[in-house]
N, C-alpha and C positions, 0 to 999 in steps of 0.2 A: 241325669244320665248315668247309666250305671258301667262302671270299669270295665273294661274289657280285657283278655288273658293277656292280647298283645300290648298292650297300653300298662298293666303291672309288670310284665317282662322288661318292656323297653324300661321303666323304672328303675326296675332292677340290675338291670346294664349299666344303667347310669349311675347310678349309686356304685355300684363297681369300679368304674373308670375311675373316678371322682376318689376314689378309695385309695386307687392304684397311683395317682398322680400325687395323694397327699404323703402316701408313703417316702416317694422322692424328693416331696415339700420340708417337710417336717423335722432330717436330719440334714440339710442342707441348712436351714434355717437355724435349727439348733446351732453345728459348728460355726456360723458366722458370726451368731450372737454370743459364745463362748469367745472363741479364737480374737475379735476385735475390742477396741476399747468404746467408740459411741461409732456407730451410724455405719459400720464396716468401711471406720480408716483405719489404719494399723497404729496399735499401742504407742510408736514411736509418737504420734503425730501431734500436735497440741501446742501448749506455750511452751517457750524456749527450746522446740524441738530443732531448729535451724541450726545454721554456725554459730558460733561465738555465743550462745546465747540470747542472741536476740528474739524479738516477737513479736508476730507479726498479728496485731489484734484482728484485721478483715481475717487472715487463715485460721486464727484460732475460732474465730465464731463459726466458720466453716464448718472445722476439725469438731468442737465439744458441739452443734448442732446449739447453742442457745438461743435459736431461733424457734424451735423446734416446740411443742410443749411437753414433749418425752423424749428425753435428748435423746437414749438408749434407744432409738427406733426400729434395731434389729433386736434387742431382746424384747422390745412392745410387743412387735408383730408375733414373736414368739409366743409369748406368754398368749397373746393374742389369740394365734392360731390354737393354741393347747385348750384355751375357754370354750372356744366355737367347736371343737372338736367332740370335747365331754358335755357340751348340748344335744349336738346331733346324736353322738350314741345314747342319752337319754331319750333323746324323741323318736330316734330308731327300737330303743325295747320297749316304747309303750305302743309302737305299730304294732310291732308283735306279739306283744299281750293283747290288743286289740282283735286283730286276726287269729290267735287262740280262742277267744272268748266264744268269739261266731263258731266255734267249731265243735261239738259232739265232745263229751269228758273222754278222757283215754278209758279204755277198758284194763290196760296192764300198768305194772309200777313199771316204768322203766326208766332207768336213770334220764332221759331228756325230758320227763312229765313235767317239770319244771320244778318250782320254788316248794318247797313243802309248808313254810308259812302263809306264801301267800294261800296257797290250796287251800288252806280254813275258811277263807272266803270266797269260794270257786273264782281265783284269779290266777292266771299265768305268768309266771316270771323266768325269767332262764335261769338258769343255776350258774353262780359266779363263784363259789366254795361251798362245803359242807352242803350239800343237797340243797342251798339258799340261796337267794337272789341277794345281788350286792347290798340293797337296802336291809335285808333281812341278817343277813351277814354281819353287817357294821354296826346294826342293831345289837344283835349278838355277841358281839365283841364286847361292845360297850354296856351290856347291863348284864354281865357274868353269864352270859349262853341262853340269856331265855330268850324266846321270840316276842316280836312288838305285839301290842294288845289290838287284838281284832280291830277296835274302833280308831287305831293306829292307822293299820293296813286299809279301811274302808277308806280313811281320810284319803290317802294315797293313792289308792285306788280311783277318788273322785277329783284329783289333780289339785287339793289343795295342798298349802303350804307348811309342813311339819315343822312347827317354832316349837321352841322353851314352853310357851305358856301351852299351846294345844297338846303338848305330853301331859305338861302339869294337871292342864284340867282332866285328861281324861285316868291319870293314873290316880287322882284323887277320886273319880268317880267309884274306879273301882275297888277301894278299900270299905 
């Protein structure tokens, strides 16, 4: 069954809300998991927090969550939500490179053409700095400005996994 306008719109709606609702998530979440010591009790709370010193072991297992397997449970979620996040925007720029691809080459350069490395391989990437796409970028940083080796970008391009070893083999190939 093939897509319909209204059906990638509603999509696209939805992806929106979802966007708009994490913006409110995400610094909410952060100041909690800052601002608290485990699980959003206040700093005070824990052993020996009471009168005199005393301690109360059931509140303290409470308070430090050692029931818990990540006692920190408001910086998990945290860290958490930050992981799931920089999925989703990975899986959202290869939609896009995807829906690029299906699409006729631009006829002008114009600064949104996209990645200039990846374009060696007629692939689209967004431009994240210097006319590159973040992989092409970080690339670039890291081996004193040169772009990755076409058989890099193909990998990448075919959704495998850029290791240690598959640089190694192919930077050896090409000497």
């Amino acid at each position: 069954m093939k897509p319909t306008a209204l059906q990638t719109a509603d999509c696209i709606t939805q992806i929106e809300e979802l966007a708009a609702r994490l913006r409110i998530l995400e610094p909410n979440l952060r100041h909690r998991a800052e601002d608290t010591a485990l699980d959003g009790y206040p700093r005070q709370s824990g052993p020996g927090a009471g009168q005199h010193g005393q301690g109360d072991p059931v509140g303290t297992t409470v308070a430090m969550r050692l029931d818990q397997p990540h006692r920190d449970t408001q910086a998990h979620a945290h860290t958490e939500l930050l992981s799931r996040l920089d999925q989703a925007r990975r899986i959202l720029e290869q939609a896009e490179s995807a829906g690029r691809q299906a699409l006729p080459p631009p006829t002008s350069q114009a600064p949104d053409d996209g990645c200039v490395s990846c374009a060696r391989i007629k692939t689209w990437s967004p431009i994240h700095r210097a006319k590159r796409c973040r992989f092409c970028s970080d690339w670039a940083y890291a081996h004193s400005g040169e772009d990755p080796p076409v058989d890099i970008l193909r990998a990448r391009r075919d959704g495998r996994r850029i290791t240690t070893r598959l640089i190694d083999t192919i930077t050896r190939r090409r000497r």
